[in-house]
LOKEMAR-815528 format. One line per field, with one value per residue (C-alpha): x, y negated, z negated; residue in three letters; residue number from 1. Coordinates in steps of 0.25 Angstrom, whole numbers, plus 5000, padded with zeros to 4 digits. Last residue first. Layout:
! residues N
x: (X; ...)
y: (Y; ...)
z: (Z; ...)
resn: (ala; ...)
resi: (NUM; ...)
! end
This chain:
! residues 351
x: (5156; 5142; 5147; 5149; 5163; 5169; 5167; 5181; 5189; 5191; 5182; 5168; 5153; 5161; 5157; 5164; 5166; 5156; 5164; 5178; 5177; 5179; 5170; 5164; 5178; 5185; 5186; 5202; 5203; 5217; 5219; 5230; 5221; 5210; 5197; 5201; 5199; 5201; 5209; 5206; 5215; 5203; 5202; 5192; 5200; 5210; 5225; 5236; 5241; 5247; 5256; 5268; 5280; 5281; 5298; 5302; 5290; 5275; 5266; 5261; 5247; 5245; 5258; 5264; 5256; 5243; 5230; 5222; 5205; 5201; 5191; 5195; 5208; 5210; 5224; 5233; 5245; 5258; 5264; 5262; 5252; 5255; 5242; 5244; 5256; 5263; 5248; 5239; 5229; 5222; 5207; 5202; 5188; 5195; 5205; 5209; 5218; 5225; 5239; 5250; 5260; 5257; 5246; 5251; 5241; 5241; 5255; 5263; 5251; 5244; 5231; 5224; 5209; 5202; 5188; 5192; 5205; 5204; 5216; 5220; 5233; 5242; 5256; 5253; 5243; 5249; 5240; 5242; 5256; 5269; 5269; 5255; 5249; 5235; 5226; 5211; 5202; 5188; 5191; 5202; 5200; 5209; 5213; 5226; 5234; 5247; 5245; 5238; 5246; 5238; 5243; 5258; 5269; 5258; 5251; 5236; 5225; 5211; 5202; 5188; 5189; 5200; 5193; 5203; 5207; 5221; 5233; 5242; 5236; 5244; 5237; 5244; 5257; 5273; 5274; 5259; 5255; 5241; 5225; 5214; 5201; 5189; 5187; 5196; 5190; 5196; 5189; 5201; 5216; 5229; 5237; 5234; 5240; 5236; 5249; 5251; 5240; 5228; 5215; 5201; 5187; 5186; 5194; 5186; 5192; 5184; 5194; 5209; 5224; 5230; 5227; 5237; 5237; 5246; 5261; 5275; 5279; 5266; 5255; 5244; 5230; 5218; 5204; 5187; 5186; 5190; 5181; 5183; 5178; 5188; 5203; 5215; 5225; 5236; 5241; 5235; 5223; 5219; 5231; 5231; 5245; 5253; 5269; 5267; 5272; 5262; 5249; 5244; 5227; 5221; 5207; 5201; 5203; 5201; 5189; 5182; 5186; 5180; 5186; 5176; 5175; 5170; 5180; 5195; 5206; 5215; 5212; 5226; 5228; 5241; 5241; 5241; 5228; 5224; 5209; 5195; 5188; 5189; 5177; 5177; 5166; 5164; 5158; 5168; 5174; 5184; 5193; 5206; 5200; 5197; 5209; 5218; 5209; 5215; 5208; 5195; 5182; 5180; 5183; 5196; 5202; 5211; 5195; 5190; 5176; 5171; 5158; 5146; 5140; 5127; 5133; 5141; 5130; 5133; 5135; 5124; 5114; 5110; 5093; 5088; 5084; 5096; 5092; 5077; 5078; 5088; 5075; 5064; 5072; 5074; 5062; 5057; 5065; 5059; 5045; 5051; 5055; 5044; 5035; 5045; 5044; 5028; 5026; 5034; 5047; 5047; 5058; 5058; 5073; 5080; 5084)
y: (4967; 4971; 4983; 4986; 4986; 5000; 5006; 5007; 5017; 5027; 5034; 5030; 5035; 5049; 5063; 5067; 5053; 5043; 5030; 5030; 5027; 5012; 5000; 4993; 4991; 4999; 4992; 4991; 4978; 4977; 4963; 4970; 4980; 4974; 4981; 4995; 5003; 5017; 5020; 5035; 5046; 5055; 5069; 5078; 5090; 5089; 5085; 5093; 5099; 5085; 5088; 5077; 5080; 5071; 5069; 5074; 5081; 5081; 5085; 5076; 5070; 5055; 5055; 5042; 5027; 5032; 5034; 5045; 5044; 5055; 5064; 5075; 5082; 5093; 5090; 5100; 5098; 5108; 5105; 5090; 5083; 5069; 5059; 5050; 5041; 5028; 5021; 5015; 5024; 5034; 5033; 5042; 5052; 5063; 5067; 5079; 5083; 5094; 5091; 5101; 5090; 5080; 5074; 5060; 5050; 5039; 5036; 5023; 5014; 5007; 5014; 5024; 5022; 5031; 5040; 5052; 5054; 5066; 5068; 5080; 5080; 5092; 5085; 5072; 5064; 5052; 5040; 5030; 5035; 5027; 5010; 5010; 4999; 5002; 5012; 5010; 5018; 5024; 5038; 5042; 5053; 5059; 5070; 5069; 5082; 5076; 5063; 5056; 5044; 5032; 5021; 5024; 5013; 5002; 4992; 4995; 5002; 4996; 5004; 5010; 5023; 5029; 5043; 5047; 5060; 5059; 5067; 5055; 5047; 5034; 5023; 5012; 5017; 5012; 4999; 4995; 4984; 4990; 4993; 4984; 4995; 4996; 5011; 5017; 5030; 5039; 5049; 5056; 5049; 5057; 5046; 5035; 5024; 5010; 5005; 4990; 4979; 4983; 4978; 4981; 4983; 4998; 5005; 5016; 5025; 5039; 5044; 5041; 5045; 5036; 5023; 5014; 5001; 4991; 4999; 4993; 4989; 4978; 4978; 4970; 4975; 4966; 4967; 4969; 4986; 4994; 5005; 5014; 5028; 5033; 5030; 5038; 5035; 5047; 5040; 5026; 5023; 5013; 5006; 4990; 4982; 4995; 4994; 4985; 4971; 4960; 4965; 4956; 4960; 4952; 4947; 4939; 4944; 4960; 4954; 4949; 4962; 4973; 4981; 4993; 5002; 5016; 5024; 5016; 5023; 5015; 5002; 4996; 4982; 4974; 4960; 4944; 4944; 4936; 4931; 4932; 4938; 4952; 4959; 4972; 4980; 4990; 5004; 5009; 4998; 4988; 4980; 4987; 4982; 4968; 4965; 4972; 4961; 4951; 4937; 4943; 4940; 4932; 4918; 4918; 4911; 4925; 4933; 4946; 4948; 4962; 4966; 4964; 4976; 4980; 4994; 4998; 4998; 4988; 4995; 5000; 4992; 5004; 5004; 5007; 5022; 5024; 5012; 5015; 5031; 5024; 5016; 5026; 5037; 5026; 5021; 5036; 5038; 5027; 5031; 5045; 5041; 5030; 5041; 5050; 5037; 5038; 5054; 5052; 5063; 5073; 5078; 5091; 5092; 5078; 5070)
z: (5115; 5120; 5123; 5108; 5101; 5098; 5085; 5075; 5071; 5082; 5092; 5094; 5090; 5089; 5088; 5102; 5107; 5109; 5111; 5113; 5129; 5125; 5134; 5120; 5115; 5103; 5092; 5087; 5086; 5082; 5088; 5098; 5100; 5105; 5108; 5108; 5122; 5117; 5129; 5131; 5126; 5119; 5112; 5112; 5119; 5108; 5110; 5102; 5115; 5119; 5108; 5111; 5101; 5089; 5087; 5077; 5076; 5075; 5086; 5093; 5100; 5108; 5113; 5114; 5119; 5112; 5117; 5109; 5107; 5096; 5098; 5090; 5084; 5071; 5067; 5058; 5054; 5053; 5065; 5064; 5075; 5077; 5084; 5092; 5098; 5099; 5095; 5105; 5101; 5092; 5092; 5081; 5085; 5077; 5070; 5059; 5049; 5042; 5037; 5037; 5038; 5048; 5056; 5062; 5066; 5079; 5080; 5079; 5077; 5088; 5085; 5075; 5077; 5069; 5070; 5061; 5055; 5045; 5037; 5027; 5020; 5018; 5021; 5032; 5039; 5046; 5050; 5060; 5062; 5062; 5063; 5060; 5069; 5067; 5059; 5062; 5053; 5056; 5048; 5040; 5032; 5020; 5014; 5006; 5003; 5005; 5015; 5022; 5029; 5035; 5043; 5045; 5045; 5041; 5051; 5050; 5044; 5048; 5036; 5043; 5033; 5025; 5018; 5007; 4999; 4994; 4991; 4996; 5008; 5011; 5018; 5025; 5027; 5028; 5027; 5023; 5031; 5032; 5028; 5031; 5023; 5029; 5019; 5011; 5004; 4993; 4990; 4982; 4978; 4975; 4982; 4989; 4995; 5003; 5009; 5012; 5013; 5009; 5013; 5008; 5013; 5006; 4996; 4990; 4980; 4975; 4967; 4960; 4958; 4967; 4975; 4979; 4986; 4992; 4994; 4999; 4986; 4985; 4995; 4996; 4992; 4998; 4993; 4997; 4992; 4979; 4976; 4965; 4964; 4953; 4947; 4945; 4932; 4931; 4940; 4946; 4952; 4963; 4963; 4971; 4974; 4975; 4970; 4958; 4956; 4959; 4969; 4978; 4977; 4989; 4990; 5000; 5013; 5007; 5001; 4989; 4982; 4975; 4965; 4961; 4951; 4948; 4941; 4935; 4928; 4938; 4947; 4948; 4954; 4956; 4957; 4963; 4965; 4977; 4978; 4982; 4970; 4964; 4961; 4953; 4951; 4939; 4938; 4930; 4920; 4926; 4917; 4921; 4935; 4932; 4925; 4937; 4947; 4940; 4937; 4930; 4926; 4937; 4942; 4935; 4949; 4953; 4954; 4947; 4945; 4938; 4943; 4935; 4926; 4929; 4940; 4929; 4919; 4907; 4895; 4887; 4877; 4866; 4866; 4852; 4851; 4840; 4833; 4833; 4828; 4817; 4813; 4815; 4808; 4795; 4795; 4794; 4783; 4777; 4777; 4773; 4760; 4755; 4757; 4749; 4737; 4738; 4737; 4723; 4723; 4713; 4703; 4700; 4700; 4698; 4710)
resn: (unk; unk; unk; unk; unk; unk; unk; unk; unk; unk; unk; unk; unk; unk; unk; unk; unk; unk; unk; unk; unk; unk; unk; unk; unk; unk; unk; unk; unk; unk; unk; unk; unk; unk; unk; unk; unk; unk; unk; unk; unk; unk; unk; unk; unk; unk; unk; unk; unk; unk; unk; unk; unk; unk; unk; unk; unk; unk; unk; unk; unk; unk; unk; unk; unk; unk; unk; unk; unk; unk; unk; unk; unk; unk; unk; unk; unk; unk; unk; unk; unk; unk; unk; unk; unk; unk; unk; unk; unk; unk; unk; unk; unk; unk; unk; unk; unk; unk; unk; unk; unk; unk; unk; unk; unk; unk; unk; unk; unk; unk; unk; unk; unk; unk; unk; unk; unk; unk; unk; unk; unk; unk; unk; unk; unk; unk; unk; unk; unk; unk; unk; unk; unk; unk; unk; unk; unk; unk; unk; unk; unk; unk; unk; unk; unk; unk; unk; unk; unk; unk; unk; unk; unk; unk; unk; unk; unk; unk; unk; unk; unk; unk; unk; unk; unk; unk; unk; unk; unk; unk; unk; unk; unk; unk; unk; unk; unk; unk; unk; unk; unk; unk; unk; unk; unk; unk; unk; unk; unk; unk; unk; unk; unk; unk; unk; unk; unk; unk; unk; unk; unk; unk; unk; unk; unk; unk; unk; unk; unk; unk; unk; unk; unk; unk; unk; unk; unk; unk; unk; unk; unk; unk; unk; unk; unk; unk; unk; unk; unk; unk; unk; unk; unk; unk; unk; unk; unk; unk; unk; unk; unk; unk; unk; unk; unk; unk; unk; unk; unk; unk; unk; unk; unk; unk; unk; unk; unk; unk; unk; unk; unk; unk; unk; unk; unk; unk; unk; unk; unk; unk; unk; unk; unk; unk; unk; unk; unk; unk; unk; unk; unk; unk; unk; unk; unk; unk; unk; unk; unk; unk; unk; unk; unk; unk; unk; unk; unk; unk; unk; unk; unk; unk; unk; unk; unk; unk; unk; unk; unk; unk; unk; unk; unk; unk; unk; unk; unk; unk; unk; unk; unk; unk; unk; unk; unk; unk; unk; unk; unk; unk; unk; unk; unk; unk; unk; unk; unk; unk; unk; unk; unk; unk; unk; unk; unk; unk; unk; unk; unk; unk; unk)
resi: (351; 350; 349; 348; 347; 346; 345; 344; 343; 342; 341; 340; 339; 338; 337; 336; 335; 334; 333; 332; 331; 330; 329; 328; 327; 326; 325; 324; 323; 322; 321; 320; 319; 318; 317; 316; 315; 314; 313; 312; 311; 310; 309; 308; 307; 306; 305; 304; 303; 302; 301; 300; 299; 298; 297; 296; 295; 294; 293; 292; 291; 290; 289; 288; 287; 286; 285; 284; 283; 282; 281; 280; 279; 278; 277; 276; 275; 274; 273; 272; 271; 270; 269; 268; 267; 266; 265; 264; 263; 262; 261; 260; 259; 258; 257; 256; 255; 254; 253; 252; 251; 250; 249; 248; 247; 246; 245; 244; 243; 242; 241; 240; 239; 238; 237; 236; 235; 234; 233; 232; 231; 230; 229; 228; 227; 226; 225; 224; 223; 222; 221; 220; 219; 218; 217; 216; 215; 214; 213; 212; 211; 210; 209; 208; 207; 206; 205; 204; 203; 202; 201; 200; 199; 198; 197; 196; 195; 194; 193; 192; 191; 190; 189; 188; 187; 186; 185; 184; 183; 182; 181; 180; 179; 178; 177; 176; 175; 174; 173; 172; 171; 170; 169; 168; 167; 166; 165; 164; 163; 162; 161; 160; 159; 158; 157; 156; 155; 154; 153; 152; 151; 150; 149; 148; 147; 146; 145; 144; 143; 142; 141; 140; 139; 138; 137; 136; 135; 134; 133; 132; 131; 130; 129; 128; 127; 126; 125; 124; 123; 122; 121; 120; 119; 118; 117; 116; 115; 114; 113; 112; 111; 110; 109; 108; 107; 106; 105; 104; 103; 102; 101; 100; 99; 98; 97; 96; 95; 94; 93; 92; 91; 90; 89; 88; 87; 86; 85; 84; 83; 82; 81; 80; 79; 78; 77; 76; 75; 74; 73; 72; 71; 70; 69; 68; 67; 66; 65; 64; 63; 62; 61; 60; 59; 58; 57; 56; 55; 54; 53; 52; 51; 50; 49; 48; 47; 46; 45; 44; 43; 42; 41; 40; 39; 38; 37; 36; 35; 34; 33; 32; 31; 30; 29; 28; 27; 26; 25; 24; 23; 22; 21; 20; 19; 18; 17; 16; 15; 14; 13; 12; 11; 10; 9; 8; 7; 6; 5; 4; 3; 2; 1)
! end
């Protein structure tokens, strides 16, 4: 613009009219309302079913499809697969039903990995299926936080390893051959699982510190559960029955039971030299001695019993049905802090 030159008062008018067109329009694009992703909770689950019902035949397809906060379904059926839920936070794989739904595996050792290394995986929930086992093992979980497995069956050894908060809950466990659940390095509640025909029910192991609480543990061919290395294991509120021997304490292991029925089993509990087991209330009848110390073989350590503990006749309903309720006439009932002794409530009078 050449010096001196002026502007009309009409054309700077015309100027700042636009100008402000201009602010009110961007000002209107940027205030406009964006449309956002579905919620988690909004978007509909993930249907997997063998007949192409669903979105999906396999249930893998599914879960590499899953975003976080999704549900899986998985229809009545036999999936003849391996599953691995890795890299995953905040999904859940529901099945129809332990009865209904059974994964087979194909080729790997494990049917069903939570995790995998260096690939862990976060708050998922797994619940209504069936896991065989393939290479001697059905399901592995390993690297990952905040699992729950509940209202499932597994079929062969369930292991862990460098797992946190994990909880198994009403769970059919067994068949393995040589244990059902293995504890490496791992922090886990088991609650209300049946736990059944394996060489040893549970083992804890390494640093692992887990509690067991309201289980039933049957027909191991060793110990019900055997704690070992540095682990931690609170059993509270057990029945451990017609196994080998009741629990095993081993290593420098700290640990402590209470209110656990142990009976019918070759013996009780095993105390290790360098273990330590704070006993209470709990109900032993056994056809050996009901507390050792640890050698070759187990000595009797009748010394090792607490004033609080029982050896009464539990009075199980039918052991030979593994009904393992106690009947309405059992002595069990109201002991130190306890409603009942054992895993499971005894029947009513009216029974």
């Amino acid at each position: 613009m050449a010096s001196g030159m002026t502007i009309p008062m009409k054309m700077m008018k015309h100027w700042f009219l636009q100008a402000a067109l201009l602010c009110v329009s961007v000002g209107a694009v940027s205030m406009a309302p964006v449309r956002a992703e579905e919620a988690p909770g909004e978007r509909p689950p993930l249907v997997v079913a063998l007949d192409g019902s669903g979105q999906y035949r396999s249930i893998q397809e599914a879960v590499d499809a899953a975003k976080t906060g999704d549900t899986i379904l998985i229809r009545p059926g036999a999936y003849p697969e391996d599953v691995t839920i890795h890299s995953k936070e905040n999904v859940r794989l529901i099945g129809a039903g332990m009865d209904q739904v059974t994964i087979l595996g194909r080729e790997r050792v494990g049917v069903f990995h939570i995790g995998k290394w260096p690939y862990g995986a976060t708050n998922i929930e797994i619940s209504g299926i069936t896991v065989n086992e393939h290479g001697g093992h059905a399901m592995g979980m390993f690297n990952g936080r905040g699992i729950h497995f509940h209202h499932a069956r597994v079929k062969g050894m369930l292991f862990t390893q460098q797992v946190e908060d994990v909880r198994i809950e009403d769970c059919d466990i067994g068949g393995s051959e040589t244990t059902g659940v293995q504890f490496a390095n791992s922090q886990a509640v088991m609650r209300g699982n049946f736990i059944h025909d394996n060489d040893h029910g549970v083992s804890v192991a390494g640093k692992s510190t887990v509690r067991l609480e309201r289980n039933v543990i049957t027909r191991s061919l060793f110990e019900a559960v055997i704690v070992n290395d540095q682990a931690q294991a609170v059993l509270v509120g057990n029945t451990f029955v017609k196994n080998g021997g009741g629990a095993a304490f081993l290593g420098t292991s700290q640990n402590e039971a209470s209110g656990n029925i142990v009976s019918l089993n070759a013996y009780g509990f095993v105390v290790g030299a360098s273990s330590r087991v704070l006993f209470s209330y709990n109900d032993m009848q056994n056809s050996g001695s009901n507390y050792l110390r640890s050698g070759t073989p187990n000595q009797p350590a009748p010394e090792l019993k607490p004033d609080s503990d029982l050896t009464v006749d539990p009075r199980f309903v039918d052991t030979a049905k593994d009904d393992f309720r106690l009947r309405a006439d059992t002595s069990l009932v109201k002991i130190g802090t306890f409603p009942y002794l054992g895993a499971l409530p005894p029947l009513s009078a009216s029974h």
